[in-house]
Each structure stands twice: as C-alpha cells, then as structure tokens.
C-alpha positions as CSV (number, residue, x, y, z in Angstrom):
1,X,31.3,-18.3,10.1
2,X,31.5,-22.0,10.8
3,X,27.8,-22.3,12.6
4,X,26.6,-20.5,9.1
5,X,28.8,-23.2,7.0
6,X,27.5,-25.9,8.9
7,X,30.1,-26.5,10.6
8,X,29.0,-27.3,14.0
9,X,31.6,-29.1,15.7
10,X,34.3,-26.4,14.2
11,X,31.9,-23.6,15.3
12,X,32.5,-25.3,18.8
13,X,36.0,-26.0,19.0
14,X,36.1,-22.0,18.2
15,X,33.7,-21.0,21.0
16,X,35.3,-23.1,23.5
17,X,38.7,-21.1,22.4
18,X,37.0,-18.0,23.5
19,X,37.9,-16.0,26.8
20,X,34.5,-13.5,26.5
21,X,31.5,-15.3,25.7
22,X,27.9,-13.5,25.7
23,X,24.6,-14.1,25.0
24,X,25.2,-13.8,21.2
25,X,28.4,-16.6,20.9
26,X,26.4,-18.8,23.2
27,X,23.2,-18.7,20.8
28,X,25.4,-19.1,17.9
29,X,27.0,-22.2,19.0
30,X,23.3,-23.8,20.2
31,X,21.8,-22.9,17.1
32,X,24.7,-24.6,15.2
33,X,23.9,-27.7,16.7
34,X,20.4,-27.9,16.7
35,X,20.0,-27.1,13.2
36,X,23.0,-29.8,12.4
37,X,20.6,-32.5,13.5
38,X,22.7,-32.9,16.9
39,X,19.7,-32.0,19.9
40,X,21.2,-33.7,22.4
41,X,24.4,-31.2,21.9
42,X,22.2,-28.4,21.5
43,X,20.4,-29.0,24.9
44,X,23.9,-29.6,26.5
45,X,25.2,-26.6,25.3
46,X,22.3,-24.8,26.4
47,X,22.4,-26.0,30.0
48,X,25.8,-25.1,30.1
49,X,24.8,-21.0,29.4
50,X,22.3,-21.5,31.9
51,X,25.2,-22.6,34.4
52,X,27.4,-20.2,33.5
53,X,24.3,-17.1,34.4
54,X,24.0,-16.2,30.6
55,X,20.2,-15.3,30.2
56,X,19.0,-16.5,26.4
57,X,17.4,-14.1,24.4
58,X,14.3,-15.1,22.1
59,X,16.4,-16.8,19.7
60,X,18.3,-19.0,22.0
61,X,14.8,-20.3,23.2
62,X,14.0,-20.4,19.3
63,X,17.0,-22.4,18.5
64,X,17.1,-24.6,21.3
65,X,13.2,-25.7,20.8
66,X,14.1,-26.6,17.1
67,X,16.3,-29.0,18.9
68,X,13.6,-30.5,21.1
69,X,11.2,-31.0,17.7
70,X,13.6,-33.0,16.8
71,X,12.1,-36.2,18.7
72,X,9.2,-37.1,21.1
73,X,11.8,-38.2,23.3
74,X,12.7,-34.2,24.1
75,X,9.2,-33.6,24.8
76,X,10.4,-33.7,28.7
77,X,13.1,-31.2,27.9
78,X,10.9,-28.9,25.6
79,X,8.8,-28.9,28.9
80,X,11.8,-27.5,30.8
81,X,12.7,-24.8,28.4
82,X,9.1,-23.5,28.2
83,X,9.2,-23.0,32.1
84,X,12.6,-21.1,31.1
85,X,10.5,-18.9,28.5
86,X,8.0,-17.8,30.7
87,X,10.1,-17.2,33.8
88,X,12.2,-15.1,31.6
89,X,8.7,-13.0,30.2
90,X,9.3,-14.4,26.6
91,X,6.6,-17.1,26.7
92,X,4.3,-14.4,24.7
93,X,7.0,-13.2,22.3
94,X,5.4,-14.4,19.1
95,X,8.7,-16.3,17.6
96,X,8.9,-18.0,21.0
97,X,5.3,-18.9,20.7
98,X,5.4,-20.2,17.3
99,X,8.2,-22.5,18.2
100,X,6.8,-23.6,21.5
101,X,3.4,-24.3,19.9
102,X,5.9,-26.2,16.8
103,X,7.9,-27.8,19.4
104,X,4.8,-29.3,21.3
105,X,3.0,-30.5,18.1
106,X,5.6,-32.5,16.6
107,X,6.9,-34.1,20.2
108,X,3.1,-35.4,20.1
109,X,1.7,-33.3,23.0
110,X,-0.8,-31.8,20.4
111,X,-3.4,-30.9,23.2
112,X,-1.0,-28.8,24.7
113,X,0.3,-27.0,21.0
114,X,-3.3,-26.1,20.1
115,X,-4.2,-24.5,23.5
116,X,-1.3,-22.6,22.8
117,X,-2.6,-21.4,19.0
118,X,-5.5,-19.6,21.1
119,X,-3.2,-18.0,22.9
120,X,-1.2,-16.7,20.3
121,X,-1.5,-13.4,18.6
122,X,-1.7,-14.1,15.2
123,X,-0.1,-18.1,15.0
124,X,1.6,-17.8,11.6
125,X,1.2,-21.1,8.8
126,X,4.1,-23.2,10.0
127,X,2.3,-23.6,13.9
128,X,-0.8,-24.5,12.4
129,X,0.9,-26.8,10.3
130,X,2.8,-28.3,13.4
131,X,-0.3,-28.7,15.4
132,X,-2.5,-30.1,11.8
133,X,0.2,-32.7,11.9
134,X,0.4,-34.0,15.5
135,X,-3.4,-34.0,15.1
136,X,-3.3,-36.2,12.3
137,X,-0.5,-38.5,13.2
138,X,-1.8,-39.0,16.5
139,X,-4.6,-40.5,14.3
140,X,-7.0,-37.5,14.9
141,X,-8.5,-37.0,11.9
142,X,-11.7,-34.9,12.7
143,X,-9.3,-32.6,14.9
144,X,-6.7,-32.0,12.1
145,X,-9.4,-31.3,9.4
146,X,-11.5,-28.5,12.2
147,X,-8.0,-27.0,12.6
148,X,-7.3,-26.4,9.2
149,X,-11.2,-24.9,9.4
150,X,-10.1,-22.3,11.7
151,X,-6.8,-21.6,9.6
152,X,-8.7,-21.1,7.1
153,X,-11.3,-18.7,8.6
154,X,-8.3,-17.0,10.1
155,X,-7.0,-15.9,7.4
156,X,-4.0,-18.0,7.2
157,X,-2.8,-19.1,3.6
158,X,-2.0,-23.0,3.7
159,X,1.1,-23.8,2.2
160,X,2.3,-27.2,1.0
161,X,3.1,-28.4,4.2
162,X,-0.4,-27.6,5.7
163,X,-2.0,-29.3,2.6
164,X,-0.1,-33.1,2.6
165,X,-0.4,-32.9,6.9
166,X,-4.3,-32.4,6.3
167,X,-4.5,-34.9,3.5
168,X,-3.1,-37.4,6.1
169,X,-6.1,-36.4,8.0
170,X,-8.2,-37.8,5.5
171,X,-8.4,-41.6,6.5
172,X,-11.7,-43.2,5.3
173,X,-14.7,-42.9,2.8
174,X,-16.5,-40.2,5.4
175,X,-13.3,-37.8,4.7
176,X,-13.4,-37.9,0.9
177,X,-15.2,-34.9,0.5
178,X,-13.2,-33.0,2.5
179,X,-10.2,-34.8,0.9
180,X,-11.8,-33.3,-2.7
181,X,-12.1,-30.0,-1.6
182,X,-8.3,-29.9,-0.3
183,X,-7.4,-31.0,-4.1
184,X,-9.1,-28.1,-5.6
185,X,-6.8,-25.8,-3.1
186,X,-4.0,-27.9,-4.5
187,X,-5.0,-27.3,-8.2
188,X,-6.0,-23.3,-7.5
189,X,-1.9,-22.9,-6.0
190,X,-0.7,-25.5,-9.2
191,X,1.1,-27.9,-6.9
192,X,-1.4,-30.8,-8.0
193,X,2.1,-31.8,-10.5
194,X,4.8,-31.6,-7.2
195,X,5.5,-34.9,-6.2
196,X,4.8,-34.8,-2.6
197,X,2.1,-33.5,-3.1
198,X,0.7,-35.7,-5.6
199,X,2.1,-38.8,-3.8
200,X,-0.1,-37.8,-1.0
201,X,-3.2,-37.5,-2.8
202,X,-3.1,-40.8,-3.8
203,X,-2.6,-42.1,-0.8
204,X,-5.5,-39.8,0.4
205,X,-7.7,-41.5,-2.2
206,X,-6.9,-44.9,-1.4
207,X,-7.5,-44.5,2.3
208,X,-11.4,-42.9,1.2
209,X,-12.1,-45.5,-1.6
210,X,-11.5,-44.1,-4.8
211,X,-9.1,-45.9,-7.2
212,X,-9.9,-43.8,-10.2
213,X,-9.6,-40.7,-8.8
214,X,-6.1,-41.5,-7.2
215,X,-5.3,-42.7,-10.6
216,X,-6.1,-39.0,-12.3
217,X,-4.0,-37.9,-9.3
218,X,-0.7,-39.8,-9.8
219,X,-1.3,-39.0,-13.5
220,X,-0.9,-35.3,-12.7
221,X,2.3,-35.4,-11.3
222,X,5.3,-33.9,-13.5
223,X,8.2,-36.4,-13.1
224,X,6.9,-39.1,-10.7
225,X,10.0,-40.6,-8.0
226,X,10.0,-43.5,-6.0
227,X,7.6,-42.4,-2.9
228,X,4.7,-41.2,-5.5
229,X,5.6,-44.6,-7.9
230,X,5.0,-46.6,-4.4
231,X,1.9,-44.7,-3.4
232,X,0.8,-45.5,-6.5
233,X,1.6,-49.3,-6.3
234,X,-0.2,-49.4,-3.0
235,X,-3.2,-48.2,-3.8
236,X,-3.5,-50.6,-6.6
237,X,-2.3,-53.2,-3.9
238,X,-5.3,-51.8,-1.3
239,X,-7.8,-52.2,-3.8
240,X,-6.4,-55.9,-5.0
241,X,-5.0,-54.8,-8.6
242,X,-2.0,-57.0,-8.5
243,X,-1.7,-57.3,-12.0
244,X,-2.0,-53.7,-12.5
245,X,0.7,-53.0,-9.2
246,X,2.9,-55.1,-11.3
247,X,2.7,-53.2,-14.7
248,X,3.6,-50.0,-12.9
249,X,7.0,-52.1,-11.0
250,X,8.0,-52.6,-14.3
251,X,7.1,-49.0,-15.5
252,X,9.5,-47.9,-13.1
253,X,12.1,-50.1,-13.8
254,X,12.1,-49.0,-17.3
255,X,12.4,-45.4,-16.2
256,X,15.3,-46.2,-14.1
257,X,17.1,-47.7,-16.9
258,X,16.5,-44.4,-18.9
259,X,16.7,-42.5,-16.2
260,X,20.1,-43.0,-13.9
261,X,18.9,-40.4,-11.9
262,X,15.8,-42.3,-10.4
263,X,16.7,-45.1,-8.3
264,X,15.3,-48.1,-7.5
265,X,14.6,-48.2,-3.7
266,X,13.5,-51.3,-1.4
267,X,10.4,-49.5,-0.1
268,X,8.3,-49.8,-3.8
269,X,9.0,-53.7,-3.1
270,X,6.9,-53.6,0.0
271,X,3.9,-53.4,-1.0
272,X,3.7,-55.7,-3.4
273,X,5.5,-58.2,-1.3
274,X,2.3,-57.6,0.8
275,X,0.2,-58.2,-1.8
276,X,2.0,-61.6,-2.3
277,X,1.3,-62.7,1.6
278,X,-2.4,-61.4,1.3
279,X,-2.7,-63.5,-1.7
280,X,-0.3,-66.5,-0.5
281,X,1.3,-66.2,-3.9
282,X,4.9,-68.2,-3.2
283,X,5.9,-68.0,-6.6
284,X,5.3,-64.4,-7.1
285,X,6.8,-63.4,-3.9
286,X,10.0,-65.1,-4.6
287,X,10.7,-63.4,-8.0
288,X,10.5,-60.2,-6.7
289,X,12.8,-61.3,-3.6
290,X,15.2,-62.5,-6.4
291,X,14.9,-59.5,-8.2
292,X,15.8,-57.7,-5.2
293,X,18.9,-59.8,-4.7
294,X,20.0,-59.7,-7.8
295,X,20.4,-55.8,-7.8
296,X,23.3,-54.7,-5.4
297,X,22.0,-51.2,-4.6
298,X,19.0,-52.4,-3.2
299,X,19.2,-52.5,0.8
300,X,16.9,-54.4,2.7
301,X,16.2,-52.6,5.4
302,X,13.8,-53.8,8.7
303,X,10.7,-52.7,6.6
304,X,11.4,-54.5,3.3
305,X,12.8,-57.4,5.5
306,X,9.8,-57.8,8.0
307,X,7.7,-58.1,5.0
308,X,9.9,-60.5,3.5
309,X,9.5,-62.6,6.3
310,X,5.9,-62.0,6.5
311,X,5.5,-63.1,3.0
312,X,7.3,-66.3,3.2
313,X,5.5,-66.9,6.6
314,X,1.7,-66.4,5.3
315,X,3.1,-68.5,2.1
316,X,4.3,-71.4,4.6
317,X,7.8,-71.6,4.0
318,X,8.9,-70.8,7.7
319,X,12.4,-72.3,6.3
320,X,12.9,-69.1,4.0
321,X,11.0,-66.5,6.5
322,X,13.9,-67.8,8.9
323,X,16.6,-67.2,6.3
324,X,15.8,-63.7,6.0
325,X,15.5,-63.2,9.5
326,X,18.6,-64.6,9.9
327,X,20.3,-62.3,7.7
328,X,18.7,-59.0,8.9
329,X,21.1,-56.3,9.8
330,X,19.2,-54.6,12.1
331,X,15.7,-56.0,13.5
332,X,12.6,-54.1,15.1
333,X,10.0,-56.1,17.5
334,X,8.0,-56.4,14.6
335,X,10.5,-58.3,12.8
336,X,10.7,-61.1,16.3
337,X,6.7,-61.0,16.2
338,X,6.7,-62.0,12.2
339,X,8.7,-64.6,13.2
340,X,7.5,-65.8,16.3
341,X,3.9,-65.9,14.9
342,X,5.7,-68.3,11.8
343,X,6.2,-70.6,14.0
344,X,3.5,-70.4,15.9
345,X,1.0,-70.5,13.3
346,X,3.4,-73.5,11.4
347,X,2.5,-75.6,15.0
348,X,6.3,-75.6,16.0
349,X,6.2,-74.7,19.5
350,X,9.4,-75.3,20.8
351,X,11.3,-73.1,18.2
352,X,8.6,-69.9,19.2
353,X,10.0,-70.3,23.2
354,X,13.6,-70.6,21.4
355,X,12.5,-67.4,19.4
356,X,10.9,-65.7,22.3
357,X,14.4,-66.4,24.3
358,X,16.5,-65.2,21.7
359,X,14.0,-61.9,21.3
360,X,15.4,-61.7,25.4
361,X,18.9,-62.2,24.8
362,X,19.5,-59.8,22.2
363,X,17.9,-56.7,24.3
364,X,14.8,-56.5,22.7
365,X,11.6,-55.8,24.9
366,X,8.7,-58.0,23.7
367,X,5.1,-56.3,23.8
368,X,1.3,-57.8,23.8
369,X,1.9,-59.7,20.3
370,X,5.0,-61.5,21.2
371,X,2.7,-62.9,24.1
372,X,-0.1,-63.8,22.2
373,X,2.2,-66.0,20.1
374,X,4.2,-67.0,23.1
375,X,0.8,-68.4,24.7
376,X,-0.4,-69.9,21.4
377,X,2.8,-71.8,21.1
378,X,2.0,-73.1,24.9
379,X,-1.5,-73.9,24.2
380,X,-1.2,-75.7,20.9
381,X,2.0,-77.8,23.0
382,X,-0.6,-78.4,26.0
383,X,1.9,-77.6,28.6
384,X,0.5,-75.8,31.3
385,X,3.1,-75.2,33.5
386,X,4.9,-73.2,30.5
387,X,2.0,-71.1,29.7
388,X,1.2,-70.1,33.2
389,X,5.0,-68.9,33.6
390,X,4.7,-66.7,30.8
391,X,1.1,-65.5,31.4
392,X,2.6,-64.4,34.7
393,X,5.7,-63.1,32.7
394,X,3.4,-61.0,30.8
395,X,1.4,-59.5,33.1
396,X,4.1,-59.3,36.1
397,X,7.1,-58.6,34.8
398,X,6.4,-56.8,31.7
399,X,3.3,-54.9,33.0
400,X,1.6,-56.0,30.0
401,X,-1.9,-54.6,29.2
402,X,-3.5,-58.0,28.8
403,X,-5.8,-58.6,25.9
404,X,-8.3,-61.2,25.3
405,X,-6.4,-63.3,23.0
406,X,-3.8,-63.8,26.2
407,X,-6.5,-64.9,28.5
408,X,-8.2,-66.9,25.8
409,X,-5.1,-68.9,25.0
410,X,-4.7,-69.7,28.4
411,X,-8.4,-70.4,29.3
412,X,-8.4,-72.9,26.3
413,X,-5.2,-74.9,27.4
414,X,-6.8,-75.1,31.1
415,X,-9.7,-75.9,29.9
416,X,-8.3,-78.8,27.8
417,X,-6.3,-80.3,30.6
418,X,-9.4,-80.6,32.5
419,X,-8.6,-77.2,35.2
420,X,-11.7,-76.4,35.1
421,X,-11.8,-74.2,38.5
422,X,-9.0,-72.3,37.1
423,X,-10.0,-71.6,34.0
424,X,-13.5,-70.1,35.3
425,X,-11.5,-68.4,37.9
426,X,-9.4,-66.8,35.0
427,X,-11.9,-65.6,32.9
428,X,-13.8,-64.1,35.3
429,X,-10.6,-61.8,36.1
430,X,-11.3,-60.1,32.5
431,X,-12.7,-56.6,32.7
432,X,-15.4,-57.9,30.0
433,X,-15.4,-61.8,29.2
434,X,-16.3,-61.9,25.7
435,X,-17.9,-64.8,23.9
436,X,-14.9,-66.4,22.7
437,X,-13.6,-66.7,26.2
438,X,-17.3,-68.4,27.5
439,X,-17.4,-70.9,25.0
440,X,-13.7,-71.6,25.3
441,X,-15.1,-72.8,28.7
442,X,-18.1,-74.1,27.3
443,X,-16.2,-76.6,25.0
444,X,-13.8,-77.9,28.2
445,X,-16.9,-78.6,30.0
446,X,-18.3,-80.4,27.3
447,X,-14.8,-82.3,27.2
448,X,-14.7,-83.3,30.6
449,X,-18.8,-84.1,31.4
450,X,-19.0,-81.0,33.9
451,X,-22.9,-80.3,32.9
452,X,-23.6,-77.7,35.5
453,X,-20.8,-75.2,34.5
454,X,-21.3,-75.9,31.3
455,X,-24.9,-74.7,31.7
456,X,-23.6,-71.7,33.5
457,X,-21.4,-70.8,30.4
458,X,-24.1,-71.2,27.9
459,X,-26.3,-69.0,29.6
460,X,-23.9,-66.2,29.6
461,X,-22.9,-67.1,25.7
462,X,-26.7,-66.6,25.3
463,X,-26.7,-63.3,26.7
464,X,-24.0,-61.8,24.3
465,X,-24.7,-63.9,21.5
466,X,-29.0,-65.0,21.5
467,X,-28.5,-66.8,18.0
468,X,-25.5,-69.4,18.9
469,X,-26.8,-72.7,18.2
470,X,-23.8,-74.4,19.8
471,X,-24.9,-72.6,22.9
472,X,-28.0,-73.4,22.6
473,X,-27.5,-77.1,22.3
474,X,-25.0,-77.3,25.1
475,X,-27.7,-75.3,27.7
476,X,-30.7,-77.9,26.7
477,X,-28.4,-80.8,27.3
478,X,-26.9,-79.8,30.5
479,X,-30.7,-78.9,31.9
C-alpha cells in the first residue's frame, strides 16, 4: 500500500517490520525506491536481497535497472545487474531486455544499448527511444536519425518521445530535410500544437537554418509556456533578431500578467543576456539584470548567473561580473572559468591566480579552460617561473589533455624573455605544432636577433601556411 502511494520510506519502515520476507516484499520495497527518485536506496536494497539468497524475478531486475537510468554515474552498477540477469537466464526475457537496452542508452553506453536492440525480439517504442536519445545526446546525429530508419521499417510506431529525441538529432543545415519529414509525422499524429513538441521544433529549425519555418512552428503551438517562449527567443537570438527576441520577452510578460498560471522563469533571460555579451550591449544587459532583480520569484540559478557574469565580462565591467559571482549560491566550473577569463582578458593577472586559488580552495576541480586562462594571465604578467609551475600543474597533477592554446601561451612568454632553447624544445613536444605555435617562435627570434632559428621557423610556417607574408619576409631576411 505505501510503495503504491509513494510512500517509499513508509513502505520500508513496514518491510523491515516483517519476520517472512520473499521475493515479492523484497521487489516491492526496491521498486518503491527506485521509482521515488532514490537509486542509490534502490541498489542498496537490492544488494541486501542478494545477501540475504532471495533470487529476483524479472521485475526486480526491471525495477532495479529503472534505478540505474537514473544517472550515468550507475552505468557501473547497471553493468553488475546485467551480469545478475544473465546468470539468472532472464537476460532474454523481453521486459528485462527492454530495460537493459533503456538502462544502457540513457547511462550513455549507447553502443552497448543498440547491440542489444538486434538482439531483442521485437524491442518495443520506449528502447528505441532510449537508444535514439543516447545517440543524439552523445552528439551522434547521423546514428540517431538511421535508428529511427530502422524503427520505422520495423514497424514500430514513434511516439512523442521518439519524435523530440530524433529532432535533437537534427543539428545543422544537412539535417533539415530529415528534420521536415519528422514534422509531417508530427502533423499526421496532431501533436504539431503540444508544447514539447513544438518547443523542439523550433529549436530543430534554428539548429538547420530556418527562421521562418521555426516561426510557423512556434505559431502552431496551443498555449505556448516558458521552455517553447525561450526556444523561441533563442532562435531569434541565433539568427541575431534582438529586437524581435525582445518583442516576444515582453509578449510573455504580458501573458504572465494575464495569466497567473504562467511564470516567469530565469532560463527565458538567458538567452537574451547572451545576445547582450555577443553584441557588448552594457546598457541592455543591465535592464534585463534589473528586471530580474526587481522580481522576487525569479531565481538566479548557475545558468542565468554564468551568463550574467559572462555578459558583464564581454561588456568590460569585470567590477559587476565579480558582483554576481560573488553572490552566486551555488557555482559550476563554468562559472570560475567566466570569471577567470574576465580577468584575464581585462589584463589583471594577479586577481586570475587569486581566482584560480580560490577555484582550489573551495573543492572545485579546474579543467583545460581554467588553464588556458591561468597561462594567459602568466604570459601577459611575463613571469616565467609562474607559468612553468602551472604548466606543470596542468599537465602533472591534473593529467590535463594539453591543447595548443596551453603550449602557445607558454611558448610565447619563453619566447619573449629571450628562452629560446626552451621554447623550441617545447613546441616540438606537441603532437602537431600548428602555425600559431611556429610563428610564436618566429616573432621571439625576430625579438632577440637569432636569424638561423628564425629561418628554421619560417620554413616550417611556409609549409602549413605557403601564403604568409610575414613568414615570407622573416625567411629572406634570415638567409
């Protein structure tokens, strides 16, 4: 009674008071849990009934792989469970299947979840849809879009699900057709007026190019809410109609005024605070941070405050991209990046280490772009001994995939100081100097009168780029 209530922790406290427990109470309780949103509990629970020699049936391996597609971070213990299913001969039970292949897809081991579609008897809509949407997430487009192919020749009716995962798939100009045909499947099953739906063919339109026809979409949906009112801002954004993304915020705000039902949420700010960094509109920017201010129900979450800070950043007020840093509830690496790049790009050096420092008090692991800003700072401050330390930092401690902007930063500040030997020896640890990197050398050897490198370099600028004239000049000098 209380698993079916929803009741999880009640549907507990009564198992635990049982003396007999059997296959069925145990499943019960699991399922409870994992359809509560608690998979951690679930997975406990379960391990638990394997202790205890209760062998699950089909829907204990059902319920407790719902609990694993919970998060990418299960995908270790789905792997577990699935060597559980076919030691216990349910692997080929189709409900086990389905939830395996469901289970696989959304912890982002898509290779793995399609594999098991061909081995599945008849894979019913909601595991093709899990697989269409790893595929597509995982940034697979052409994959997604030949799955939902085969679905298609198999017989299997798309539902709404299938149809916004696929339109996901649909990333660029080269997809629009098959973006065009999915819409007429939308408008033979009449869902082109659901809002999800709807929201995601305009965002399907704007990712392949056509303004006007994601227009005509957003203007077939019945009672618009705030994701479709965004999607619709943001393609008007992508396609640089500011004025336009603006006469549709204050659409909206109208209709909330009306309408006490629709909310105004922080995420239709973002992109038009976007808009405002892309077009280093200050003034703009800051009405719409006041309006957000202004209105007490509006949260400013990490997304809406990273692009806040980016805003006030591009704009060059680092004072105000610091305020709202500073008052940040809750901060993601992007938000230390935004603001480590501020400084960095504002030429204040000695507040990016101080930012970089504070990024390493506070627990938070930095990645490639914190080091590329880390290294800037160091190069544009010329100290050397601080930009090796972190370059080693990077690489050492972090285990950092190094790019070339982190070798180029350091090249050019070697360079500059006139460590010539180190610099060539540095870039010729990269997998592929690029041209940057040669004339980065090219320029200190023109700095510091070394004529014979500096030939060197030009030469292998030449070879990747035949038409630079600075090259050019440099290697008829030097000979």
């Amino acid at each position: 009674m209380y698993a079916k209530c929803g009741s999880a922790r009640d549907a507990l406290a009564a198992f635990d008071s049982m003396r007999d427990r059997n296959v069925v109470s145990w499943t019960t309780v699991v399922t409870a849990f994992a359809h509560a949103g608690h998979p951690t509990a679930a997975l406990r629970l379960f391990q638990r009934m394997l202790a205890e020699g209760i062998a699950p049936n089909k829907v204990t391996f059902v319920a407790v792989l719902h609990a694993c597609s919970d998060s990418r971070e299960l995908l270790d213990p789905g792997r577990m469970i699935h060597r559980c299913c076919e030691e216990s001969g349910l692997g080929r039970d189709r409900s086990v299947a389905i939830s395996l292949a469901n289970m696989y897809g959304k912890c982002g081991d898509v290779d793995t979840a399609a594999s098991m579609l061909d081995e599945m008897f008849q894979p019913d809509v909601i595991a093709w849809s899990a697989v269409i949407t790893g595929f597509a997430q995982q940034g697979r487009s052409s994959d997604a879009l030949h799955l939902f192919r085969r679905m298609q020749h198999e017989g299997v009716i798309a539902n709404k699900i299938t149809l916004v995962a696929t339109l996901s798939a649909c990333t660029d100009s080269s997809s629009l057709a098959d973006g065009k045909f999915l819409h007429s499947l939308i408008v033979e099953k009449k869902l082109e007026s659901d809002v999800i739906v709807g929201g995601a063919l305009v965002t399907m339109y704007t990712n392949c190019g056509s303004l006007d026809d994601a227009r005509r979409a957003f203007g077939a949906v019945r009672r618009p809410n705030v994701i479709a009112w965004t999607a619709m801002i943001s393609a008007c954004v992508h396609f640089g109609e500011l004025d336009e993304a603006l006469q549709i915020f204050r659409l909206i705000e109208a209709q909330c005024l009306d309408d006490r039902e629709l909310l105004l949420d922080g995420i239709v700010f973002v992109p038009l605070i976007n808009a405002c960094a892309r077009l280093t509109d200050l003034s703009q920017g800051r009405r719409l941070h006041a309006r957000i201010s202004s209105d007490g129900s509006i949260k400013v979450d990490v997304q809406l405050g990273n692009a806040l800070v980016n805003m006030y950043s591009k704009c060059g007020s680092v004072e105000e991209a610091a305020r709202v840093f500073d008052g940040m509830k809750y901060r993601s690496t992007v938000s230390w990046n935004t603001m480590i790049s501020a400084y960095a790009i504002a030429g204040h050096s000695e507040k990016v280490l101080w930012m970089f420092h504070r990024m390493q008090q506070e627990g938070v692991e930095p990645d490639e772009v914190s080091f590329v800003g880390v290294l800037s700072a160091c190069n544009a401050a010329g100290t050397v001994e601080e930009g090796c330390k972190y370059f080693g930092l990077c690489c050492e401690e972090y285990r950092i995939l190094l790019e070339p902007q982190h070798f180029g930063c350091l090249i050019d500040l070697l360079g500059r100081v006139g460590y010539l030997d180190e610099a060539e020896r540095l870039l010729r640890r990269m997998k592929e100097p690029d041209v940057m990197a040669w004339m980065m050398l090219l320029d200190a050897c023109r700095i510091h009168n070394d004529l014979t490198r500096a030939k060197a370099a030009a030469e292998r600028v030449l070879e990747l780029d035949p038409g630079n004239s600075a090259a050019y000049i440099m290697y008829t000098q030097s000979s």
